[in-house]
DOVEX-786706 format. One record per atom (N, C-alpha, C, O): y, z, x; residue number from 1. Coordinates in pm, 1 decimal. Atoms other than C-alpha are relative to their C-alpha. Example, Ala and Ser with C-alpha at 12.3 -4.5 7.8 and 13.67 -1.06 7.14 Angstrom:
yy->-119.0	zz->0.0	xx->89.0	num->1 $
yy->-450.0	zz->780.0	xx->1230.0	num->1 $
yy->120.0	zz->0.0	xx->90.0	num->1 $
yy->118.1	zz->66.5	xx->193.6	num->1 $
yy->-119.0	zz->-6.0	xx->-82.0	num->2 $
yy->-106.0	zz->714.0	xx->1367.0	num->2 $
yy->109.0	zz->73.0	xx->-77.0	num->2 $
yy->219.8	zz->89.9	xx->-26.1	num->2 $
//
This chain:
yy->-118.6	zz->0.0	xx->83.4	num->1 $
yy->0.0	zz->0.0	xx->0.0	num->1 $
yy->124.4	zz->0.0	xx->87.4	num->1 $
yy->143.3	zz->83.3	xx->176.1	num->1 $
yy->-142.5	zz->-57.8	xx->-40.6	num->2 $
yy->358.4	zz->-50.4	xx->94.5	num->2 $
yy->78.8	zz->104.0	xx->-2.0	num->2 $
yy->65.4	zz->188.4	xx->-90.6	num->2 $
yy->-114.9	zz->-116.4	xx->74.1	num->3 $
yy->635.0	zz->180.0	xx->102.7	num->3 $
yy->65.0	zz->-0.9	xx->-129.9	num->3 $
yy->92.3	zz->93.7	xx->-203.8	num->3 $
yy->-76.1	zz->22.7	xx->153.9	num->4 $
yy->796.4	zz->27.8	xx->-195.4	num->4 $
yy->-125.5	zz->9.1	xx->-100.5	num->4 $
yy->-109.7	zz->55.8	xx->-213.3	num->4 $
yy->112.0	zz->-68.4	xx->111.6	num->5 $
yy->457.0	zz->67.6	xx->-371.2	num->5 $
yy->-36.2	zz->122.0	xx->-37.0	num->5 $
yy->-79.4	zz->160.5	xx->-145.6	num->5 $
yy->-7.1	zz->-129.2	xx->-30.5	num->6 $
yy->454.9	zz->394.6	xx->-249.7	num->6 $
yy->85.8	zz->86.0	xx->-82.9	num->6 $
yy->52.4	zz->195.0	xx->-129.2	num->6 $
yy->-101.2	zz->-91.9	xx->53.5	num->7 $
yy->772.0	zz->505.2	xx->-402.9	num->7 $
yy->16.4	zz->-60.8	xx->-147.5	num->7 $
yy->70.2	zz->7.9	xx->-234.3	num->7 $
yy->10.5	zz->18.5	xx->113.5	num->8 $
yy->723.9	zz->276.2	xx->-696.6	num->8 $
yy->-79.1	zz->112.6	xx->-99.3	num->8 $
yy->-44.0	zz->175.0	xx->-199.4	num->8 $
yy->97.4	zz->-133.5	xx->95.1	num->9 $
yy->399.4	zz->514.9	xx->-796.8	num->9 $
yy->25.3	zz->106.5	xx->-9.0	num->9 $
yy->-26.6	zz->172.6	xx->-99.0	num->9 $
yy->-45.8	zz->-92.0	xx->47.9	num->10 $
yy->598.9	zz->796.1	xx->-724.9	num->10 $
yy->77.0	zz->19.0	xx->-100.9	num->10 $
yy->66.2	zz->114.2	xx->-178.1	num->10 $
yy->-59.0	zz->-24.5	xx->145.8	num->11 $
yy->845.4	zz->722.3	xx->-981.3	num->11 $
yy->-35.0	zz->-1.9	xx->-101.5	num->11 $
yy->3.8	zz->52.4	xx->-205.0	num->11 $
yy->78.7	zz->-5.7	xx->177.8	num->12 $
yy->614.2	zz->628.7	xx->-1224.6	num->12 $
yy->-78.9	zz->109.9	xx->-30.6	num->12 $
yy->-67.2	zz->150.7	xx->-146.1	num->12 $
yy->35.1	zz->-145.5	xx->22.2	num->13 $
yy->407.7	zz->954.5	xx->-1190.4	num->13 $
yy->111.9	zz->107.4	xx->-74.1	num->13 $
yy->103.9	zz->159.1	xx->-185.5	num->13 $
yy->-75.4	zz->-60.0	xx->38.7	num->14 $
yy->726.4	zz->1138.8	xx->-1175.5	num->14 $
yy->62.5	zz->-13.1	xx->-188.1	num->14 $
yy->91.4	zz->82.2	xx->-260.4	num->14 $
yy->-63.5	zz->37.5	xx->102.7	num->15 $
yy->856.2	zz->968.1	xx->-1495.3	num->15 $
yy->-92.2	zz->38.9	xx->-157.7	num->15 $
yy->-59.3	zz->77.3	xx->-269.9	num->15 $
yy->90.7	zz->-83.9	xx->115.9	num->16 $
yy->532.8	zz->1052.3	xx->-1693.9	num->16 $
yy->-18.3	zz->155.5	xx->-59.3	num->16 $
yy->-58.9	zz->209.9	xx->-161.9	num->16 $
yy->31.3	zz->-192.0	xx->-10.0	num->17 $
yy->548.7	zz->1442.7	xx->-1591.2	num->17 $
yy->94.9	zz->6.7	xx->-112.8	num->17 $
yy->74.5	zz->59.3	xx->-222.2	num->17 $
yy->-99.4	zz->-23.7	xx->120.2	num->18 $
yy->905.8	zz->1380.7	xx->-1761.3	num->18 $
yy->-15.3	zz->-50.9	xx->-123.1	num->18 $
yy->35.7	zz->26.0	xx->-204.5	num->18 $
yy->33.7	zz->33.3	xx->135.1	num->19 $
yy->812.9	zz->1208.4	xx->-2066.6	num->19 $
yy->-115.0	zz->144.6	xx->-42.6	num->19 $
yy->-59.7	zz->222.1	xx->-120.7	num->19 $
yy->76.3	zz->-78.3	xx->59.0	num->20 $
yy->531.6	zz->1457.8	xx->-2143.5	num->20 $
yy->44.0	zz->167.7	xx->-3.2	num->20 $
yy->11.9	zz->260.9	xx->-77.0	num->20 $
yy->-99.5	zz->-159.7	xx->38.6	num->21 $
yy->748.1	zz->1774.9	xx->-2088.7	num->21 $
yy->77.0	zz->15.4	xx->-127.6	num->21 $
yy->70.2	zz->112.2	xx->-203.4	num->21 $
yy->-46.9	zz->52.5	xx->135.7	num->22 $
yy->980.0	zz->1581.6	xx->-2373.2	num->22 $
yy->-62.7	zz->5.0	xx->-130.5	num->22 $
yy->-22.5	zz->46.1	xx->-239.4	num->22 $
yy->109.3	zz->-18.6	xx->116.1	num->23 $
yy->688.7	zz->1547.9	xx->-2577.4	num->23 $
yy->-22.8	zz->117.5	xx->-8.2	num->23 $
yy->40.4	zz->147.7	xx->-109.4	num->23 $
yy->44.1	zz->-120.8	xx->20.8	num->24 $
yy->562.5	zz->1899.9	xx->-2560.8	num->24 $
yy->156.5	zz->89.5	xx->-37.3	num->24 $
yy->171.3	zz->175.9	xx->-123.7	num->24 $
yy->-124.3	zz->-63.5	xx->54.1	num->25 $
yy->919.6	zz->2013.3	xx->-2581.8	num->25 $
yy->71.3	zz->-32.5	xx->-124.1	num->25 $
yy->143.1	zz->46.7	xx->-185.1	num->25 $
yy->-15.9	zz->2.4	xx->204.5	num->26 $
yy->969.9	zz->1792.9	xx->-2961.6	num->26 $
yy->-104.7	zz->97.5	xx->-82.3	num->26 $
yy->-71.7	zz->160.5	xx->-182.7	num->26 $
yy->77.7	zz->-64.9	xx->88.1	num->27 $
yy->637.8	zz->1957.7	xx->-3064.8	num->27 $
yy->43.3	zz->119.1	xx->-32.5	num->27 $
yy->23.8	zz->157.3	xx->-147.9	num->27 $
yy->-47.1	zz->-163.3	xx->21.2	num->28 $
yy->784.4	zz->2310.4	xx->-3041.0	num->28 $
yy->146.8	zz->57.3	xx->-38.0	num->28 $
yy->200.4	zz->167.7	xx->-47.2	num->28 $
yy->-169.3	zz->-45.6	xx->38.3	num->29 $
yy->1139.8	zz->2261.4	xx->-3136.3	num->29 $
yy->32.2	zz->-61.6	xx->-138.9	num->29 $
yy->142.4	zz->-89.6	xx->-186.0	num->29 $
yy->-73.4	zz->81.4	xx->179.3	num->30 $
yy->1115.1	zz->2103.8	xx->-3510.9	num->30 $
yy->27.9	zz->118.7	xx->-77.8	num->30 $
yy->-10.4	zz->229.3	xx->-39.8	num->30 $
yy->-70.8	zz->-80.1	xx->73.9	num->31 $
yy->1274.8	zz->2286.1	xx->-3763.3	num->31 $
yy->-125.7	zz->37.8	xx->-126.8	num->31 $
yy->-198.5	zz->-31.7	xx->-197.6	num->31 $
yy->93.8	zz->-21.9	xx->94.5	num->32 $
yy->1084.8	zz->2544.0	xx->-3961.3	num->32 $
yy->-19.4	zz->-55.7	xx->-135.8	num->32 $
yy->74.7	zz->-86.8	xx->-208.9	num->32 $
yy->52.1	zz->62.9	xx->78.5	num->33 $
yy->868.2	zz->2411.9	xx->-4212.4	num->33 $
yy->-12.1	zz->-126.1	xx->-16.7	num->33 $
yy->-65.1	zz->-178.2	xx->-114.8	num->33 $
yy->12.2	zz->143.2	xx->9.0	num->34 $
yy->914.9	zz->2057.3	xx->-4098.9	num->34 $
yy->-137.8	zz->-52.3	xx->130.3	num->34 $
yy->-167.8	zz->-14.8	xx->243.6	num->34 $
yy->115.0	zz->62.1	xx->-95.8	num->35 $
yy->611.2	zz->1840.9	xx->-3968.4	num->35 $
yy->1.1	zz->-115.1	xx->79.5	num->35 $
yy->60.2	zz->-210.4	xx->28.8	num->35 $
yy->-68.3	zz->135.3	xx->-68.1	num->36 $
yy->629.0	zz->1572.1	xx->-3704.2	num->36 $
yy->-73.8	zz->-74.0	xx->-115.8	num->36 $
yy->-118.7	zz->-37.0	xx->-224.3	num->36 $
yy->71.5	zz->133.2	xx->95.5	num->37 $
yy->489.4	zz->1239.1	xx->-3846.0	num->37 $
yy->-84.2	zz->23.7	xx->59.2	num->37 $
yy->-106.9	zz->73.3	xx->169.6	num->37 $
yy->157.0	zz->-1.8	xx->-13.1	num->38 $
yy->153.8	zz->1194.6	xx->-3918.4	num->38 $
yy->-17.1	zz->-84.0	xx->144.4	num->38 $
yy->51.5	zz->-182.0	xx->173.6	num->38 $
yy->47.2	zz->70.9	xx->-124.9	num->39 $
yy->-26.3	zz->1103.6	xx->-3555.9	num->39 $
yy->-108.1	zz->-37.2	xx->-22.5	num->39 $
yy->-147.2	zz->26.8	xx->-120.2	num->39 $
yy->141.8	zz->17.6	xx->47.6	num->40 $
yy->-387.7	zz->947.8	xx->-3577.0	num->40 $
yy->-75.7	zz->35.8	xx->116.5	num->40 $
yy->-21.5	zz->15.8	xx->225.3	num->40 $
yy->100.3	zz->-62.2	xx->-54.2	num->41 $
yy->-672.1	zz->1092.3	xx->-3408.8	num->41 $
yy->21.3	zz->-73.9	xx->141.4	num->41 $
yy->65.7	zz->-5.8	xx->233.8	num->41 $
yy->-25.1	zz->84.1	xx->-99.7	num->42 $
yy->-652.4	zz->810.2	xx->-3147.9	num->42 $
yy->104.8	zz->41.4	xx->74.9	num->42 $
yy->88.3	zz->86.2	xx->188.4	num->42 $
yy->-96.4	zz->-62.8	xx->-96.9	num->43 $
yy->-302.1	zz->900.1	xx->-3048.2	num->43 $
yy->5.7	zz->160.5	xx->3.3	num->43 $
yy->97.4	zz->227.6	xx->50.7	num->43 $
yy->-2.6	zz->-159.6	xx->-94.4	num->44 $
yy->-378.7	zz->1254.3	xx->-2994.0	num->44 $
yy->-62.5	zz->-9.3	xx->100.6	num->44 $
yy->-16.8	zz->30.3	xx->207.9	num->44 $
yy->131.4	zz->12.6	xx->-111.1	num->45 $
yy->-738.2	zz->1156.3	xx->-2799.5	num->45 $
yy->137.0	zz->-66.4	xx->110.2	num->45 $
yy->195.4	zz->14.5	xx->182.4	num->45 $
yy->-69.7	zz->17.6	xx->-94.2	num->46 $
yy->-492.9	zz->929.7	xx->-2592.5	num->46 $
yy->110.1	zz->81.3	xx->115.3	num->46 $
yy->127.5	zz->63.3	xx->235.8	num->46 $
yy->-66.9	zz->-22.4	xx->-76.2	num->47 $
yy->-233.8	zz->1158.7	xx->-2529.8	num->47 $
yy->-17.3	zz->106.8	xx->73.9	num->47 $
yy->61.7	zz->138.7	xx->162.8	num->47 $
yy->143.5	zz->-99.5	xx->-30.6	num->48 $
yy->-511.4	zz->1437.6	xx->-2458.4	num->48 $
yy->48.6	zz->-50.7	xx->180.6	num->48 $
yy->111.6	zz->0.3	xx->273.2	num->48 $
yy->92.5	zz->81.8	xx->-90.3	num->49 $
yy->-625.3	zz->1184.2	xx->-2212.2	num->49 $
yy->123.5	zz->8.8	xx->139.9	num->49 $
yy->113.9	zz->49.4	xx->255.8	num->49 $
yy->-141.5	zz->41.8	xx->-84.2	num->50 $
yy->-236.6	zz->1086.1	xx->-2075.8	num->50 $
yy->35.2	zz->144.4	xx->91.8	num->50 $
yy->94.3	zz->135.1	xx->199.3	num->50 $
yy->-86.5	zz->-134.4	xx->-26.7	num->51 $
yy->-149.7	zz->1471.3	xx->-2002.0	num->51 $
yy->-118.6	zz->74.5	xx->105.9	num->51 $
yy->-97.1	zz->170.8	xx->179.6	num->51 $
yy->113.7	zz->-98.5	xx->-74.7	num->52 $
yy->-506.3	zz->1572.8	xx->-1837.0	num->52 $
yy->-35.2	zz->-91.7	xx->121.8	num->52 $
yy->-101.8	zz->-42.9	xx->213.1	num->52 $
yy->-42.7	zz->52.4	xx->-137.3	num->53 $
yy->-460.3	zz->1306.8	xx->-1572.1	num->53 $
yy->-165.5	zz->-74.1	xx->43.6	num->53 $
yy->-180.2	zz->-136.6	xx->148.7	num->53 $
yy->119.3	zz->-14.4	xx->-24.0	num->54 $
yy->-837.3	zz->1264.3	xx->-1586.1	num->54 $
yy->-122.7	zz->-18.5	xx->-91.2	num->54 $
yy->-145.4	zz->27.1	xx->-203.3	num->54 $
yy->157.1	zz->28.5	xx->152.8	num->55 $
yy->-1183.9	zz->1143.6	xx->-1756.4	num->55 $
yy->20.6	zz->165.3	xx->-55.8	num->55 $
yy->69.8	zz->254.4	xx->13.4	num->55 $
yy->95.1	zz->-125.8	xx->45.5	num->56 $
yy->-1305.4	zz->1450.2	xx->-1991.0	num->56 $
yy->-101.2	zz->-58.6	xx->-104.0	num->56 $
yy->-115.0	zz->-165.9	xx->-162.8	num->56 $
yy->154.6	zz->-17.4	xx->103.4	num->57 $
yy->-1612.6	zz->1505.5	xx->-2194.4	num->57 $
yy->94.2	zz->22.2	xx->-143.1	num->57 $
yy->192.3	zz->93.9	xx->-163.3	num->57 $
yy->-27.0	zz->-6.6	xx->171.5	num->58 $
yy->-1557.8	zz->1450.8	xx->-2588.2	num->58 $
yy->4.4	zz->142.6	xx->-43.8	num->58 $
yy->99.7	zz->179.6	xx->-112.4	num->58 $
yy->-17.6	zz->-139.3	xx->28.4	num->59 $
yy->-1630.4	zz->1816.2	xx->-2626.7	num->59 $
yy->134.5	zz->41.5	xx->47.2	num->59 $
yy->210.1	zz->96.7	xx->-32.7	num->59 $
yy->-151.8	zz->-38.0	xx->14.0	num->60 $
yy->-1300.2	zz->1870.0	xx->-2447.4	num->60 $
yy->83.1	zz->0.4	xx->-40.1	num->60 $
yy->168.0	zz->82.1	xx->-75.8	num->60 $
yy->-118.4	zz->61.6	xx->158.2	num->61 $
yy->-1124.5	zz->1641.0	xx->-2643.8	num->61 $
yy->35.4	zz->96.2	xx->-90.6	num->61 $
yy->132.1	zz->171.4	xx->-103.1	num->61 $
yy->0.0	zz->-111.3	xx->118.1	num->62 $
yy->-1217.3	zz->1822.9	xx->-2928.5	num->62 $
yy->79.9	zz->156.2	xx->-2.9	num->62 $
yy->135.2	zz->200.6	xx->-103.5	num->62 $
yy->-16.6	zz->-111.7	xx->9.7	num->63 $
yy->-1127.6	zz->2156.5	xx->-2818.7	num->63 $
yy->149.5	zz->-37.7	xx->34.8	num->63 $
yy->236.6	zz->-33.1	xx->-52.0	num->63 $
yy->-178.9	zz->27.0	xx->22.1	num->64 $
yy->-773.3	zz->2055.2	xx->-2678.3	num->64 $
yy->108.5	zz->-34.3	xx->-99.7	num->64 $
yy->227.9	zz->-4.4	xx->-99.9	num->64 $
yy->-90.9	zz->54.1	xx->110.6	num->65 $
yy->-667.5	zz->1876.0	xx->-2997.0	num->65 $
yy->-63.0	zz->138.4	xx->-110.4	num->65 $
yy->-14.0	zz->145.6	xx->-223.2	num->65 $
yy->-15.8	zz->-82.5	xx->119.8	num->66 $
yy->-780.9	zz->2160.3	xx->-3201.0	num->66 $
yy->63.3	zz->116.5	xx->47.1	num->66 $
yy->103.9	zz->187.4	xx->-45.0	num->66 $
yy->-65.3	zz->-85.0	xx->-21.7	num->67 $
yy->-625.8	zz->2414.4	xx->-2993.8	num->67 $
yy->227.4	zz->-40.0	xx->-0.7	num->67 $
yy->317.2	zz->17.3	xx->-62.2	num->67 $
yy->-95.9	zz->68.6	xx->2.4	num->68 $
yy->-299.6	zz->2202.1	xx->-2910.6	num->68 $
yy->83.9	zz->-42.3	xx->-112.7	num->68 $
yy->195.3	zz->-4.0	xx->-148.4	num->68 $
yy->-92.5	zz->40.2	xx->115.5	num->69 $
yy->-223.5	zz->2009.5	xx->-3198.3	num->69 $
yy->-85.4	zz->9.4	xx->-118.9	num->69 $
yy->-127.7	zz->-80.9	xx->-191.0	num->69 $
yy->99.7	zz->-11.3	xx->144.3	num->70 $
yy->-427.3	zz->2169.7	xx->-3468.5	num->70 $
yy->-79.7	zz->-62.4	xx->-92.5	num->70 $
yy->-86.9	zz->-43.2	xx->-213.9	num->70 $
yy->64.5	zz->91.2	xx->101.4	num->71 $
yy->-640.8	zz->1925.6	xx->-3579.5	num->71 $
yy->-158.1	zz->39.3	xx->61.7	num->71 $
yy->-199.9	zz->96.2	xx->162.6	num->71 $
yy->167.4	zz->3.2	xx->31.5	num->72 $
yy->-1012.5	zz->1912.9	xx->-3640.7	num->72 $
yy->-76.3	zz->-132.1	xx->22.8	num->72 $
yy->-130.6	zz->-171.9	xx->-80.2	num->72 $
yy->72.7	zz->107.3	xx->10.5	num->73 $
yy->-1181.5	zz->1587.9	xx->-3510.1	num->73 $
yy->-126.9	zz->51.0	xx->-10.5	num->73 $
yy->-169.2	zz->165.0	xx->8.6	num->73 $
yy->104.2	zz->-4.5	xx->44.4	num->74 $
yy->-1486.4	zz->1505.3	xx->-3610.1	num->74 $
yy->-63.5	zz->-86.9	xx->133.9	num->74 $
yy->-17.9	zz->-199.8	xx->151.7	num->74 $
yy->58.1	zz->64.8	xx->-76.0	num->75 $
yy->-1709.4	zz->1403.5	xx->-3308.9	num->75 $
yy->-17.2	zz->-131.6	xx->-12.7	num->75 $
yy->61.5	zz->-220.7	xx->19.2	num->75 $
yy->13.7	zz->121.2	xx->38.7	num->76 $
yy->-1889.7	zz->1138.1	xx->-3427.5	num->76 $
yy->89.5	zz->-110.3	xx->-52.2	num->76 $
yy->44.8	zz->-225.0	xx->-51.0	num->76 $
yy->-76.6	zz->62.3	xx->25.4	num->77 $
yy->-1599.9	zz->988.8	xx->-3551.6	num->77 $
yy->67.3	zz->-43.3	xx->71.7	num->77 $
yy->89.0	zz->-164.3	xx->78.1	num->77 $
yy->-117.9	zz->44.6	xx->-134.4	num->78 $
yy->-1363.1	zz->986.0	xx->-3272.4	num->78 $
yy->-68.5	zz->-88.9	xx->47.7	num->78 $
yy->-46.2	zz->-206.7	xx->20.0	num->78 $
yy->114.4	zz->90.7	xx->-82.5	num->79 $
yy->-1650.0	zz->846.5	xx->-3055.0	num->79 $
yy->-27.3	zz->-142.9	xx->-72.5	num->79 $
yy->-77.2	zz->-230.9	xx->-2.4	num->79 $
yy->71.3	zz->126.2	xx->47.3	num->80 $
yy->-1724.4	zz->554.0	xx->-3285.7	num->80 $
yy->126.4	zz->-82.9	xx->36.4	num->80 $
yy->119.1	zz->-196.6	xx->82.9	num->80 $
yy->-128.8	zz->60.8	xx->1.0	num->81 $
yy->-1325.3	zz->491.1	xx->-3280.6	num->81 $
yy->34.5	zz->-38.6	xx->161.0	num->81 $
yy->103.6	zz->-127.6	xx->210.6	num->81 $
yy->-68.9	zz->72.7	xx->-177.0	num->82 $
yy->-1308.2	zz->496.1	xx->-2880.9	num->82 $
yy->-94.8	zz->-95.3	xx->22.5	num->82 $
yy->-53.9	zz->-201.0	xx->70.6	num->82 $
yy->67.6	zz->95.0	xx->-29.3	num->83 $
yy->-1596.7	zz->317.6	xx->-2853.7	num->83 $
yy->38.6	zz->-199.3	xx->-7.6	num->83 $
yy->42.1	zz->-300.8	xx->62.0	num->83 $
yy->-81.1	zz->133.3	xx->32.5	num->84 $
yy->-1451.1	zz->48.4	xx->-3064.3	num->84 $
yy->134.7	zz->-54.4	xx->94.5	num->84 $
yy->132.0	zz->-167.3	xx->143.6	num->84 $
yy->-126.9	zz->53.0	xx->-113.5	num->85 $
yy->-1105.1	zz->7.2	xx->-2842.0	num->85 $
yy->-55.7	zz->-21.6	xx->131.8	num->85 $
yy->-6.7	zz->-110.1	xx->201.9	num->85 $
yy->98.5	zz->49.9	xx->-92.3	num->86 $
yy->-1374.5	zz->19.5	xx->-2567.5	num->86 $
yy->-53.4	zz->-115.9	xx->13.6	num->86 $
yy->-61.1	zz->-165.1	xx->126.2	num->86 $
yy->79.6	zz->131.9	xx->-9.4	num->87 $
yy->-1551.2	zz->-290.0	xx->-2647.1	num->87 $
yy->113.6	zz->-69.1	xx->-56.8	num->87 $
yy->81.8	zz->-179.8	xx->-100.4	num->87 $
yy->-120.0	zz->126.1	xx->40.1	num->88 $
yy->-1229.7	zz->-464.1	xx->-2753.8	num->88 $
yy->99.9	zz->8.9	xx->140.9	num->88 $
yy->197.4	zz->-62.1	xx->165.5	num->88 $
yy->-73.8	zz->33.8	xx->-213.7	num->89 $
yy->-1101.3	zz->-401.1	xx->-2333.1	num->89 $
yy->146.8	zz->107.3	xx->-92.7	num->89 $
yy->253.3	zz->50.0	xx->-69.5	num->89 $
yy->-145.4	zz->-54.7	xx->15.4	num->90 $
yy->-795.9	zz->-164.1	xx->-2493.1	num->90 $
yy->22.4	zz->167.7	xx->39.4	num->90 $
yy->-50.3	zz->253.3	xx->-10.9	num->90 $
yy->-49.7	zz->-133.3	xx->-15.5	num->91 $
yy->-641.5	zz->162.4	xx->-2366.2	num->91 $
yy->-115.9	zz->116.9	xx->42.9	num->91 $
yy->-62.9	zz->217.0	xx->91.0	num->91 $
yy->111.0	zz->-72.9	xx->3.2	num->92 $
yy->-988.5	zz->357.2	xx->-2333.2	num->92 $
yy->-103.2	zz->-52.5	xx->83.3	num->92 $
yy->-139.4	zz->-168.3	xx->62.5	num->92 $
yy->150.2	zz->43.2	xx->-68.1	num->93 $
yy->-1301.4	zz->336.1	xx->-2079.9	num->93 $
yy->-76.5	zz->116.0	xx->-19.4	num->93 $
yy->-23.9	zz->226.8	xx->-29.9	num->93 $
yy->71.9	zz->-103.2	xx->-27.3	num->94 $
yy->-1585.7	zz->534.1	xx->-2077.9	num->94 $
yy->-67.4	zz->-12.9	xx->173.7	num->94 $
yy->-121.7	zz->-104.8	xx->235.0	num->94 $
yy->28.1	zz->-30.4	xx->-165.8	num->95 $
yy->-1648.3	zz->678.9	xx->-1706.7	num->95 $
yy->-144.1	zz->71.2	xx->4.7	num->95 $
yy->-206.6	zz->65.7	xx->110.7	num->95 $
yy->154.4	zz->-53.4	xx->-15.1	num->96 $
yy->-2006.0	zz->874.9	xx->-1805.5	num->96 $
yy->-41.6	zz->-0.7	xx->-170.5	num->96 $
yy->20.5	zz->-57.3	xx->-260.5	num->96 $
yy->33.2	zz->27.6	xx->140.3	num->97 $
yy->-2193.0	zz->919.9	xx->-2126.1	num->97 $
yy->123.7	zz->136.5	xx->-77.4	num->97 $
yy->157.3	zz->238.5	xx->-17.2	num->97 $
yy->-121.6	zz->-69.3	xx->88.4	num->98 $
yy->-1917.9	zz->1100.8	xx->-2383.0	num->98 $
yy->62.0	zz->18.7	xx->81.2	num->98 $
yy->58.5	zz->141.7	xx->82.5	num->98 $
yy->-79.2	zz->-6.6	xx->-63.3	num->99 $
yy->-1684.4	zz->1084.2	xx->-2120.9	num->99 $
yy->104.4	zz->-77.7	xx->1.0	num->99 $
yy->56.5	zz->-191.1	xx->3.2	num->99 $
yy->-133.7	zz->76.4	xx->-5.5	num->100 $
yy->-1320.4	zz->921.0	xx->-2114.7	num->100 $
yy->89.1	zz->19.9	xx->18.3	num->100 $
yy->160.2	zz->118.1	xx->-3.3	num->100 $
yy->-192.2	zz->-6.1	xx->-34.8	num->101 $
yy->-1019.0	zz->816.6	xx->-1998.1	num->101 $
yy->64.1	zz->-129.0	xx->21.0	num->101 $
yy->6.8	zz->-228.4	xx->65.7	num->101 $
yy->-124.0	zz->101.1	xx->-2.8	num->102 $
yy->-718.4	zz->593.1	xx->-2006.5	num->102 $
yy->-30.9	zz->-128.1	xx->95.1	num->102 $
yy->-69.9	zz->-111.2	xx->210.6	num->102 $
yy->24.5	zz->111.3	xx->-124.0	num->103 $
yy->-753.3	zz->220.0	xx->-1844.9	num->103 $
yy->82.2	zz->30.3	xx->110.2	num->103 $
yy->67.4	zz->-2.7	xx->227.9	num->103 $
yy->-82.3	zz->42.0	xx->-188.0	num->104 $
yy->-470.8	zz->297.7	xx->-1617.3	num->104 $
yy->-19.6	zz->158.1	xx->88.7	num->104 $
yy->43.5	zz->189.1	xx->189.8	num->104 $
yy->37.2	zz->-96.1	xx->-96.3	num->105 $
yy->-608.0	zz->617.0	xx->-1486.0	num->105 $
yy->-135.4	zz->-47.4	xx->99.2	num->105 $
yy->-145.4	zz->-43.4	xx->221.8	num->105 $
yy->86.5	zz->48.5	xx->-87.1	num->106 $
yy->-927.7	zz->475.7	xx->-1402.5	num->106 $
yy->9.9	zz->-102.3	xx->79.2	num->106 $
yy->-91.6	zz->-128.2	xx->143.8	num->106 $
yy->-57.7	zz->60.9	xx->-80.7	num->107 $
yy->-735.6	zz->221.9	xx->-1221.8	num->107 $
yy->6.3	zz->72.3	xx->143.8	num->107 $
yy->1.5	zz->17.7	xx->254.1	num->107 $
yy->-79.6	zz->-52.5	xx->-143.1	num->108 $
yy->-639.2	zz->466.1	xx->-961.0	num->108 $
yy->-123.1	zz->21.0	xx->80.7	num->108 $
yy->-127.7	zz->9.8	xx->203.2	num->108 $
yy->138.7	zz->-40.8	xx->-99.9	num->109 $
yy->-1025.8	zz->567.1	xx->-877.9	num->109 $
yy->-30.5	zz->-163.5	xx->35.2	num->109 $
yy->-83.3	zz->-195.7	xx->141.7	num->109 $
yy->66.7	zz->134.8	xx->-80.7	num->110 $
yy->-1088.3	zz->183.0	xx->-851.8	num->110 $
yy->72.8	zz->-7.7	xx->89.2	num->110 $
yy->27.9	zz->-102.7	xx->153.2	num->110 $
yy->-106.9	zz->73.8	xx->-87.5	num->111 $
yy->-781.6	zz->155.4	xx->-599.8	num->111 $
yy->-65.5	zz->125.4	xx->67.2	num->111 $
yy->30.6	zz->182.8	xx->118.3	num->111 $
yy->-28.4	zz->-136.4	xx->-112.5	num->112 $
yy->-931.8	zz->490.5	xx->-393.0	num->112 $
yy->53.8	zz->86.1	xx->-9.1	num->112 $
yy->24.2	zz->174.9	xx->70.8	num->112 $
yy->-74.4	zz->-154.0	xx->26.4	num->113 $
yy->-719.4	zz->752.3	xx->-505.0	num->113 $
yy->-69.5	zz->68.7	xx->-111.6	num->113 $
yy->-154.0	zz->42.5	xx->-197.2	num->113 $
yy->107.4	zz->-95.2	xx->89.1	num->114 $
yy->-816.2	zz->1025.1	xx->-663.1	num->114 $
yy->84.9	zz->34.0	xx->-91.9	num->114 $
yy->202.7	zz->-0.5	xx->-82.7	num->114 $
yy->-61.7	zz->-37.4	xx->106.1	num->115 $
yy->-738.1	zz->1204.7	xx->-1014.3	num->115 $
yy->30.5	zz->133.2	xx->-36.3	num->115 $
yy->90.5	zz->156.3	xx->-141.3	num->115 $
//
């Protein structure tokens, strides 16, 4: 890698830490009794996925989005839904069996770096 690649990936790291501080900082500042907009299972699993930097096991999933953002997936369900964006090449790979994460994280283990 170059230097300018170098400092490109730092900004873009950097720029994610700040977007997801933003995000965690709307979830906790809406006004009582108001709910964000509905999110779908998918964009929680994703942003699960975006914030943990790293494959996890479906069981994790699960437990982060029900501790996090109070929801209740249903295993089998999620799984049928990543599977599907899986075999259509979008946003999702699986790295072991019930295991996943983001195409552009597993980018970084194909380039040698680690997660």
């Amino acid at each position: 890698m170059t230097e300018l690649d170098n400092y490109v990936e730092l900004k873009r790291q950097l720029l994610q830490a700040q977007l997801r501080v933003v995000y965690r900082y709307q979830r906790k500042t809406l006004p009582h009794g108001q709910k964000l907009k509905r999110t779908s299972n998918l964009t929680i699993v994703e942003d699960i996925l975006q914030n943990s930097e790293q494959p996890l096991h479906i069981s994790k999933i699960i437990k982060i989005a029900r501790k996090d953002y109070n929801v209740n997936l249903e295993r089998d369900s999620i799984v049928s839904a990543l599977i599907k964006k899986i075999n259509a090449r979008k946003i999702f790979v699986r790295v072991a069996p019930n295991t996943f994460a983001l195409k552009t994280n597993t980018e970084k283990v194909d380039q040698g770096g680690a997660l």
